[in-house]
MOPAC internal coordinates of N, CA, C and O (Angstrom, degrees):
PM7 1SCF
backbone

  N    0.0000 0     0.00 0     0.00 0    0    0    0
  C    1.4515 1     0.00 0     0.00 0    1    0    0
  C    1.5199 1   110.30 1     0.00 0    2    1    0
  O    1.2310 1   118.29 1   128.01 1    3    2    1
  N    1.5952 1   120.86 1   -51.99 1    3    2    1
  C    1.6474 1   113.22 1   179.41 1    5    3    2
  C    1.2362 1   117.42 1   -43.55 1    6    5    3
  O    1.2310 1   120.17 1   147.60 1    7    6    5
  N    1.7602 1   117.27 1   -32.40 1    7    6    5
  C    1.5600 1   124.50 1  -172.47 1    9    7    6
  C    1.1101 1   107.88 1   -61.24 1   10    9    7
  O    1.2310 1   110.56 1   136.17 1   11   10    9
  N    1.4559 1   135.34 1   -43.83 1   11   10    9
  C    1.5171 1   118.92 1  -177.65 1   13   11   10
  C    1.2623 1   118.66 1   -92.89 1   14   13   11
  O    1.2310 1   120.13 1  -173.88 1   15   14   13
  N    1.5089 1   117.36 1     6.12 1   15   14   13
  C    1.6999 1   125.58 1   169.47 1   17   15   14
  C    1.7430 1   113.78 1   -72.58 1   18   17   15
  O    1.2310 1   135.83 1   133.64 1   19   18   17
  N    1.7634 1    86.96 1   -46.36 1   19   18   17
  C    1.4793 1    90.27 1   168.41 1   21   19   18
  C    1.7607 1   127.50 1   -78.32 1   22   21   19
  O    1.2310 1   127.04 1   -45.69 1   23   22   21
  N    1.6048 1   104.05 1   134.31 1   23   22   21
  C    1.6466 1   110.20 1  -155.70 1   25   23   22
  C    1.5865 1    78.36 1  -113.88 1   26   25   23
  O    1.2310 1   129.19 1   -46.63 1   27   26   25
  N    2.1432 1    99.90 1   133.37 1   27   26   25
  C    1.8806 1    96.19 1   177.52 1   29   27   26
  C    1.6690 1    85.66 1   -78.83 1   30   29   27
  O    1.2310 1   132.87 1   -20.81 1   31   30   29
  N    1.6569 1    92.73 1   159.19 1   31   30   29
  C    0.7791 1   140.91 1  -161.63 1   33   31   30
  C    1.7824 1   113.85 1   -60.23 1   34   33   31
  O    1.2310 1   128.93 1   119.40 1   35   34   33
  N    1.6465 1   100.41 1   -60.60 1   35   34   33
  C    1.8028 1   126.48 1   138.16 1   37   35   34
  C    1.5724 1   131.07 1   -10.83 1   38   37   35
  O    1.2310 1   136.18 1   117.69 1   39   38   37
  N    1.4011 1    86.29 1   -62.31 1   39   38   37
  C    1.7950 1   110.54 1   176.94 1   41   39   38
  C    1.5658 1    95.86 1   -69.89 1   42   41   39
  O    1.2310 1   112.03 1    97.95 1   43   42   41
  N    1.3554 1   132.64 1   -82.05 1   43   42   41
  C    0.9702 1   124.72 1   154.34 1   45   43   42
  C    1.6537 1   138.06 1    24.24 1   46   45   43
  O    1.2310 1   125.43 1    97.93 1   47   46   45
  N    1.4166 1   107.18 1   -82.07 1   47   46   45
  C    0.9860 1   130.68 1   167.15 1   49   47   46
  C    1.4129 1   120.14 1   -57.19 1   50   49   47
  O    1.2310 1   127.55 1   128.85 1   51   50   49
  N    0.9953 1   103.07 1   -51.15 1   51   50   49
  C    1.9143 1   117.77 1  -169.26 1   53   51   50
  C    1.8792 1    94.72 1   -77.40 1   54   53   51
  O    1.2310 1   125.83 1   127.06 1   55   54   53
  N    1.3753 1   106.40 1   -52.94 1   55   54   53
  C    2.0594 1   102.77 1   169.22 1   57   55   54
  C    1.7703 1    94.03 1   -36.05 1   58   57   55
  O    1.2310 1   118.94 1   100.07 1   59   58   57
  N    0.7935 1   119.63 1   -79.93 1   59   58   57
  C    1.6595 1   141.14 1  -169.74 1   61   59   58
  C    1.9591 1   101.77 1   -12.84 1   62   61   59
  O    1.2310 1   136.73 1   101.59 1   63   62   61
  N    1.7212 1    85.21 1   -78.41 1   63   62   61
  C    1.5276 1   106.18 1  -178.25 1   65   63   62
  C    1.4527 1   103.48 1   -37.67 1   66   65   63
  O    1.2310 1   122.00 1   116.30 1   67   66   65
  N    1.3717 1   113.77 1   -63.70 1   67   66   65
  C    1.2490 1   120.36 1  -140.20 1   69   67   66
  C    1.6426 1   107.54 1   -82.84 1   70   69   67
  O    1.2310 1   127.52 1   170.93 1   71   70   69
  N    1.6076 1   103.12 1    -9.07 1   71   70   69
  C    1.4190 1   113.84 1   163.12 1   73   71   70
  C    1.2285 1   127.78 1   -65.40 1   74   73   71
  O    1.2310 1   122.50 1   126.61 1   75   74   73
  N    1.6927 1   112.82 1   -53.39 1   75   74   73
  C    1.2525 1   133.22 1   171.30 1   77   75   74
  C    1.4557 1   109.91 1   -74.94 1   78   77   75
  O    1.2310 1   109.29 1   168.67 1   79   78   77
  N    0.9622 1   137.67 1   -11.33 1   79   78   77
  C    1.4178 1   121.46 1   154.70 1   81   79   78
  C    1.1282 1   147.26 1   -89.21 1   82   81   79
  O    1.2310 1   126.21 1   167.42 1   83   82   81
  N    1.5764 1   105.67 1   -12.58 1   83   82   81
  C    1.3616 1   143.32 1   129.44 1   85   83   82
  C    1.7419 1   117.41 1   -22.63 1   86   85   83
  O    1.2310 1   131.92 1   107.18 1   87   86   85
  N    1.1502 1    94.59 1   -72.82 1   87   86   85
  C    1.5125 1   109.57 1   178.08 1   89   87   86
  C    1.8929 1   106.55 1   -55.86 1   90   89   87
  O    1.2310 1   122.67 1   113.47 1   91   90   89
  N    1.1439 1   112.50 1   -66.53 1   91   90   89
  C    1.3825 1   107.53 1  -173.46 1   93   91   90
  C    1.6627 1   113.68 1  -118.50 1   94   93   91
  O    1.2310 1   115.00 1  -146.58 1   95   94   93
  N    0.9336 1   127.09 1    33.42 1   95   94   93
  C    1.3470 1   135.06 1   138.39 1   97   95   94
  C    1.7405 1   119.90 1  -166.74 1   98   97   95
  O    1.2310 1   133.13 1   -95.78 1   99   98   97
  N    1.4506 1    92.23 1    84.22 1   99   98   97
  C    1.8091 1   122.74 1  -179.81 1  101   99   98
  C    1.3127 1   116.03 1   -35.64 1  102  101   99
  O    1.2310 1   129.23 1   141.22 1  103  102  101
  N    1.6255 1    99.82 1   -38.78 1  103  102  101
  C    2.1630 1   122.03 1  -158.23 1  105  103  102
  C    1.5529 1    91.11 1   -81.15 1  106  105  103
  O    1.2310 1   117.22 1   127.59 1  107  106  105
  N    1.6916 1   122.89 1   -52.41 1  107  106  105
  C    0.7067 1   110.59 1  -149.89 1  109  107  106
  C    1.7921 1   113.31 1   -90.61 1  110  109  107
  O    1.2310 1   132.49 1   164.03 1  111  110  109
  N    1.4414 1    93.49 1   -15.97 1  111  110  109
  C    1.6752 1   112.09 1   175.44 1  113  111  110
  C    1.5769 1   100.12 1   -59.09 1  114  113  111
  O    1.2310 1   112.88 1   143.86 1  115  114  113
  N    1.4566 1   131.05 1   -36.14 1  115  114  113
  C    1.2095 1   134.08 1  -160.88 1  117  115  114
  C    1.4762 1   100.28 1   -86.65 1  118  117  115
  O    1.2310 1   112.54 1   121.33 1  119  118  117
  N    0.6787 1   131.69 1   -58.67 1  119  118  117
  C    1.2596 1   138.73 1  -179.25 1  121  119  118
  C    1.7174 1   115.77 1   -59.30 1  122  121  119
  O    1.2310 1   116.48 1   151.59 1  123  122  121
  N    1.3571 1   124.30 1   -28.41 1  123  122  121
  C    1.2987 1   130.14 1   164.87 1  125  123  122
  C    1.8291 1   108.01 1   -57.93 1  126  125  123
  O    1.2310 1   131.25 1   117.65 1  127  126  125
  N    1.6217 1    95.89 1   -62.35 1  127  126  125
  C    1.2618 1   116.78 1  -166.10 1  129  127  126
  C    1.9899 1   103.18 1   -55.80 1  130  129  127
  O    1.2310 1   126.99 1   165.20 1  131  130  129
  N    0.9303 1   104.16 1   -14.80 1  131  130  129
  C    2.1743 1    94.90 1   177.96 1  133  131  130
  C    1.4812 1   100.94 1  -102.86 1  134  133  131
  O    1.2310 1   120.53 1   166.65 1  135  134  133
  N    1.4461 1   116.60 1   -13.35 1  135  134  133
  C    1.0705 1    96.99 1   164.06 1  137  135  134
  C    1.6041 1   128.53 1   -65.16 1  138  137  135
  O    1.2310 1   120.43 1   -36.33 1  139  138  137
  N    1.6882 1   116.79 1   143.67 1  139  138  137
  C    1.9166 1   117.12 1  -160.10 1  141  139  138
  C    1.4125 1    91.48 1   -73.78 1  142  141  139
  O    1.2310 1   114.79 1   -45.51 1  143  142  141
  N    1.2558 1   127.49 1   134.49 1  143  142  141
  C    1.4196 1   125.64 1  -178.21 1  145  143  142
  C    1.3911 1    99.64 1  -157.15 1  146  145  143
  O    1.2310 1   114.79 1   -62.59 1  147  146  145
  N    1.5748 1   127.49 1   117.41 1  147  146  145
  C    1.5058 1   117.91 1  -162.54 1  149  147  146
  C    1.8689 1    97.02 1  -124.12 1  150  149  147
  O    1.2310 1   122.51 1  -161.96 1  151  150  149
  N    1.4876 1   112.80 1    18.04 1  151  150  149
  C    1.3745 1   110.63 1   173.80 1  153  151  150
  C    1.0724 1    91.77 1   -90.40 1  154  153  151
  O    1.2310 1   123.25 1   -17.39 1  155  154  153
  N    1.6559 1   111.37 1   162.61 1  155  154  153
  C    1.5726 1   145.66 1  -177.92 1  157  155  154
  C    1.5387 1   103.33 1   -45.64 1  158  157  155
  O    1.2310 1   126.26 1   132.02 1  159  158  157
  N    1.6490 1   105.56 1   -47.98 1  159  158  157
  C    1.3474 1   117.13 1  -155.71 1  161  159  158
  C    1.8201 1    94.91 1   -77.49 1  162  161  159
  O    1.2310 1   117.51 1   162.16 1  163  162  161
  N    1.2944 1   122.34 1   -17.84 1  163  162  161
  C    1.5528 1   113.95 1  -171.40 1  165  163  162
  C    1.4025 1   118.92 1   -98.80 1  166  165  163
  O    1.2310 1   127.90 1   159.26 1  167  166  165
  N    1.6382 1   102.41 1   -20.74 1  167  166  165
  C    1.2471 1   126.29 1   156.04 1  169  167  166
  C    1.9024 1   133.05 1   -55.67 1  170  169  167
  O    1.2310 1   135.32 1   141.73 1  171  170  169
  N    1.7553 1    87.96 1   -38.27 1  171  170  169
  C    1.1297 1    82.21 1   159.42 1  173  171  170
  C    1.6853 1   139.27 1  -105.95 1  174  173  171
  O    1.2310 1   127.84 1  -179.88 1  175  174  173
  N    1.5328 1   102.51 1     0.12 1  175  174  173
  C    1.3638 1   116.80 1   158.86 1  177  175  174
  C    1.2782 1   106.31 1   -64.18 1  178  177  175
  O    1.2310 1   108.15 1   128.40 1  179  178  177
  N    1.2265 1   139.74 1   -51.60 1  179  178  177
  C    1.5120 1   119.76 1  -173.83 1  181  179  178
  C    1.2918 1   103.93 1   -62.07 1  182  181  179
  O    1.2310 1   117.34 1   136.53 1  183  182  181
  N    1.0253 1   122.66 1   -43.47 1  183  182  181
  C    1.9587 1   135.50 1  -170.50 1  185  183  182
  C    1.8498 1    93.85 1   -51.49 1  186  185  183
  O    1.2310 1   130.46 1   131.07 1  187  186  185
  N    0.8019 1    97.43 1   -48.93 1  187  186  185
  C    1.5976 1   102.50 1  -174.99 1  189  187  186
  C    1.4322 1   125.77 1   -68.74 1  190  189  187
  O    1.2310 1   120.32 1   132.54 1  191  190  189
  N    1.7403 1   117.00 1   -47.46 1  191  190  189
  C    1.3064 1   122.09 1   146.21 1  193  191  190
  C    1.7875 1   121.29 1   -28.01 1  194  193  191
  O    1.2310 1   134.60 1   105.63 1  195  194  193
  N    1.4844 1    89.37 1   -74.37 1  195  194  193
  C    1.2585 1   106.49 1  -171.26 1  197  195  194
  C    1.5609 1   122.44 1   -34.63 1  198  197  195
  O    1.2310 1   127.56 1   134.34 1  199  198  197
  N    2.1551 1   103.05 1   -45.66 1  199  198  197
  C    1.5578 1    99.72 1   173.93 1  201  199  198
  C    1.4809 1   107.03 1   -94.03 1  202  201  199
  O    1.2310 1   113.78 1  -158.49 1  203  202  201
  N    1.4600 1   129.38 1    21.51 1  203  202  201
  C    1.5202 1   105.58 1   140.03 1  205  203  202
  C    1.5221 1   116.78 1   -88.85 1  206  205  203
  O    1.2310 1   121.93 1   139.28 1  207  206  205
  N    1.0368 1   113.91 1   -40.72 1  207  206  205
  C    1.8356 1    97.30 1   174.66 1  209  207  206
  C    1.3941 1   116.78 1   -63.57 1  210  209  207
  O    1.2310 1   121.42 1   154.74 1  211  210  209
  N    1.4914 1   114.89 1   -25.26 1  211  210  209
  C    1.6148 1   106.68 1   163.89 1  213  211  210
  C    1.3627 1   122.08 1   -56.30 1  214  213  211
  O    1.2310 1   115.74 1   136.65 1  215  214  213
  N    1.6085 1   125.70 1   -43.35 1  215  214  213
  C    1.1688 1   140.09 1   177.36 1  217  215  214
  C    1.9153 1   114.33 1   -63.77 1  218  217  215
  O    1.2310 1   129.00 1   142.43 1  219  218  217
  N    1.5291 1   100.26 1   -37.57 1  219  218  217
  C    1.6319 1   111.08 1   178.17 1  221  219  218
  C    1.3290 1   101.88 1   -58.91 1  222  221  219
  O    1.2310 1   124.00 1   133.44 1  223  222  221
  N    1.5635 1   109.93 1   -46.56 1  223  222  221
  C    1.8937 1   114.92 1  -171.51 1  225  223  222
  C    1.2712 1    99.61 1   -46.36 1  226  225  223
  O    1.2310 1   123.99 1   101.64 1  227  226  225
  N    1.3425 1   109.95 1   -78.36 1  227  226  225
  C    2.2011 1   134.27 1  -177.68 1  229  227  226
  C    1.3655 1    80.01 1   -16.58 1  230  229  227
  O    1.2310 1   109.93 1    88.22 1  231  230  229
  N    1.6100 1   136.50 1   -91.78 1  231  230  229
  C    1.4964 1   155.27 1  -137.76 1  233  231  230
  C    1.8584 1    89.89 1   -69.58 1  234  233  231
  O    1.2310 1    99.91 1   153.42 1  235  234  233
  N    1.0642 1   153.92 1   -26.58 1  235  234  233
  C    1.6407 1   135.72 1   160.81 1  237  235  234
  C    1.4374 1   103.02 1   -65.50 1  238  237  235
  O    1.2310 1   113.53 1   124.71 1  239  238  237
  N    1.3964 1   129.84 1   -55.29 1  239  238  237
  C    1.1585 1   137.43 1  -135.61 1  241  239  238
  C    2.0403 1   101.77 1   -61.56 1  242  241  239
  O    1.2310 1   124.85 1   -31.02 1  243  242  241
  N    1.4329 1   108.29 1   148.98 1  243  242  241
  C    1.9057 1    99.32 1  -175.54 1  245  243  242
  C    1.5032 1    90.73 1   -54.02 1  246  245  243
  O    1.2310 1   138.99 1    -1.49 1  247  246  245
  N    1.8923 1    80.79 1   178.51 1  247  246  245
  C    1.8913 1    90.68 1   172.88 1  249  247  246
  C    1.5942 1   107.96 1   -95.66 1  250  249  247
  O    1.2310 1   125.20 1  -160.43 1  251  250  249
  N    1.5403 1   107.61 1    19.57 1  251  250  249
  C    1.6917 1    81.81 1   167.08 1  253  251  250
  C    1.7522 1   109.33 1  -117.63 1  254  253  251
  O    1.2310 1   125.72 1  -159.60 1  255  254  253
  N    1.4896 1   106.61 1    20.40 1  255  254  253
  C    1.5432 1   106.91 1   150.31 1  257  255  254
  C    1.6384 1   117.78 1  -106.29 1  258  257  255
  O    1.2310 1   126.58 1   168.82 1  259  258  257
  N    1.4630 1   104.96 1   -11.18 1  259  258  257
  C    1.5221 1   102.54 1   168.58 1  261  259  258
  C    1.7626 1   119.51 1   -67.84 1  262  261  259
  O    1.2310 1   133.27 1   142.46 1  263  262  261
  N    1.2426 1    91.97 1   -37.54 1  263  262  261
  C    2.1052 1    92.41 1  -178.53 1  265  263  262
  C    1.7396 1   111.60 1   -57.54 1  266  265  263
  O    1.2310 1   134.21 1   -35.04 1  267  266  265
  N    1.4599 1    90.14 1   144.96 1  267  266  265
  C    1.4678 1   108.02 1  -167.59 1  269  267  266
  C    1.5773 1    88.59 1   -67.50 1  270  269  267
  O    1.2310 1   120.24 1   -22.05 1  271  270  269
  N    1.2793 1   117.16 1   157.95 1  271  270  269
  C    1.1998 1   140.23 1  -175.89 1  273  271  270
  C    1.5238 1   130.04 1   -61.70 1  274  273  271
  O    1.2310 1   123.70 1   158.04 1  275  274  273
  N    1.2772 1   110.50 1   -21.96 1  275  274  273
  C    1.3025 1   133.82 1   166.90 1  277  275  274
  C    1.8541 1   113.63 1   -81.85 1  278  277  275
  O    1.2310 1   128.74 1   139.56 1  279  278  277
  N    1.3557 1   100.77 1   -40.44 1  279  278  277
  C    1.4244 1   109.24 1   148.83 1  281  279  278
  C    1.2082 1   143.95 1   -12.22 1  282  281  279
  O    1.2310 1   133.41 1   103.11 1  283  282  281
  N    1.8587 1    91.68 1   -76.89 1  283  282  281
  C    1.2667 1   127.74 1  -168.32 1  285  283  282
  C    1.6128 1    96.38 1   -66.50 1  286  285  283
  O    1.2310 1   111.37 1   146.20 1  287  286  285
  N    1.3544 1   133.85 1   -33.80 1  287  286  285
  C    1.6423 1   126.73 1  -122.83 1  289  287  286
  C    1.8957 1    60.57 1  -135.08 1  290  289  287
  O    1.2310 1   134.86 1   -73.19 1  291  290  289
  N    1.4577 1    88.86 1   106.81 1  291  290  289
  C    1.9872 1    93.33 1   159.44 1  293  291  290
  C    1.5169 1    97.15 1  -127.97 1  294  293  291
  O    1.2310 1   118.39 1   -50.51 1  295  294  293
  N    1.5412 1   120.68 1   129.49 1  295  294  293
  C    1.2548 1   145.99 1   166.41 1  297  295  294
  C    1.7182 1   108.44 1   -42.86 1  298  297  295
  O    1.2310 1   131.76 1   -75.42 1  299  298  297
  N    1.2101 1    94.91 1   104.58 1  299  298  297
  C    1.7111 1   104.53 1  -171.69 1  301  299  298
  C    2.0174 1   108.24 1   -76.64 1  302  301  299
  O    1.2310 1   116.34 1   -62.82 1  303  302  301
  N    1.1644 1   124.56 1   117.18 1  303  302  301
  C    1.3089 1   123.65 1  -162.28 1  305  303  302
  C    1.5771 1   103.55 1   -59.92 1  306  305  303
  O    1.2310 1   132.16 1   -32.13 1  307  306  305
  N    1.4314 1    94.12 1   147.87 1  307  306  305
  C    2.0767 1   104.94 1  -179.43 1  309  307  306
  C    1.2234 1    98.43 1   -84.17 1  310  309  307
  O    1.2310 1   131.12 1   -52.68 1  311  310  309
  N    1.8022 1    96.14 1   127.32 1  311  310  309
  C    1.2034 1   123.47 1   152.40 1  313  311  310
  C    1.1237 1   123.57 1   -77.83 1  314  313  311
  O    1.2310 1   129.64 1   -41.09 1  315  314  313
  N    1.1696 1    99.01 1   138.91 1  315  314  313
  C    1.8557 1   124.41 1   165.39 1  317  315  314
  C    1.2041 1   125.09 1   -74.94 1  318  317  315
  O    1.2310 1   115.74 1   -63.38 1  319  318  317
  N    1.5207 1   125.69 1   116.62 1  319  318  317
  C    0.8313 1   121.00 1  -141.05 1  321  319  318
  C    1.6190 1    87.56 1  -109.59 1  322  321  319
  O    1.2310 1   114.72 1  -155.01 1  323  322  321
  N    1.7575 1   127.61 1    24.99 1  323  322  321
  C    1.1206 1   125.02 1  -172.74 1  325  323  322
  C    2.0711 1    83.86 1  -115.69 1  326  325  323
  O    1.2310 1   133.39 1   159.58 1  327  326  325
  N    1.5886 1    91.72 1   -20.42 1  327  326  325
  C    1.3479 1    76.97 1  -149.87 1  329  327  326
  C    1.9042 1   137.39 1   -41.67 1  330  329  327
  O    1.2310 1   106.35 1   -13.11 1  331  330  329
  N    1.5496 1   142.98 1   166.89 1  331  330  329
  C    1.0094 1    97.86 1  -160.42 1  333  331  330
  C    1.5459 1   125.76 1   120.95 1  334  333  331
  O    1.2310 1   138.06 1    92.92 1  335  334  333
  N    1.1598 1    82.61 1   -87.08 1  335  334  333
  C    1.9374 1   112.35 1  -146.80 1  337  335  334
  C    1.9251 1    75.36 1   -93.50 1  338  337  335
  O    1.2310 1   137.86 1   -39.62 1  339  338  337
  N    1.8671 1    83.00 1   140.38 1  339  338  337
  C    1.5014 1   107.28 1   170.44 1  341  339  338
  C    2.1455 1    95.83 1   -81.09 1  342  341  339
  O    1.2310 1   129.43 1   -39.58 1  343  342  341
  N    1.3220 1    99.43 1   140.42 1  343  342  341
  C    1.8792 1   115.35 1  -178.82 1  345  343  342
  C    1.4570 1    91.43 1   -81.29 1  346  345  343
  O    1.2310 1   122.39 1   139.00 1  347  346  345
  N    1.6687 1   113.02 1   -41.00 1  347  346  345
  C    1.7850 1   106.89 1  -138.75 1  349  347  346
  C    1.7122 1    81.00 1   -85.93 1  350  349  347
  O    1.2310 1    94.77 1   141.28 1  351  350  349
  N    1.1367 1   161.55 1   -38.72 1  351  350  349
  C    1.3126 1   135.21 1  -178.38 1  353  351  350
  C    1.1140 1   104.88 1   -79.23 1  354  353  351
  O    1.2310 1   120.10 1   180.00 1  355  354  353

């Protein structure tokens, strides 16, 4: 279990980069990221790209797929199934 708690250090770094370059230079993040790169550190530059454009998607999407899920699901009030209708006749 500690083995997959611990994140190398490389990967790390390169998540990092490839986040922040993402953010303020998109063209050039893209173009890093196709480059074949099978070290930790390139692995985690794409990893890092990847969850800012995942995060950019979330931020277009309306706000009634953004609300948390508990949100979404509001308890519709019980009807009466008298309601209506006079009791006393």
């Amino acid at each position: 279990m500690e083995e997959y708690d611990k994140i190398d250090p490389d990967y790390l770094k390169g998540f990092n980069e490839g986040y922040t370059l993402a953010q303020h230079l998109p063209d050039l993040a893209d173009k890093l990221s196709k480059v074949k790169n099978e070290s930790e550190r390139g692995k985690g530059f794409q990893d890092g790209r990847r969850e800012y454009t995942h995060e950019q998607m979330r931020e277009l999407r309306p706000s009634w797929l953004k609300a948390e899920p508990s949100e979404k699901v509001k308890p519709s009030p019980i009807k009466s199934l008298n309601r209506g209708k006079d009791l006393d006749k």
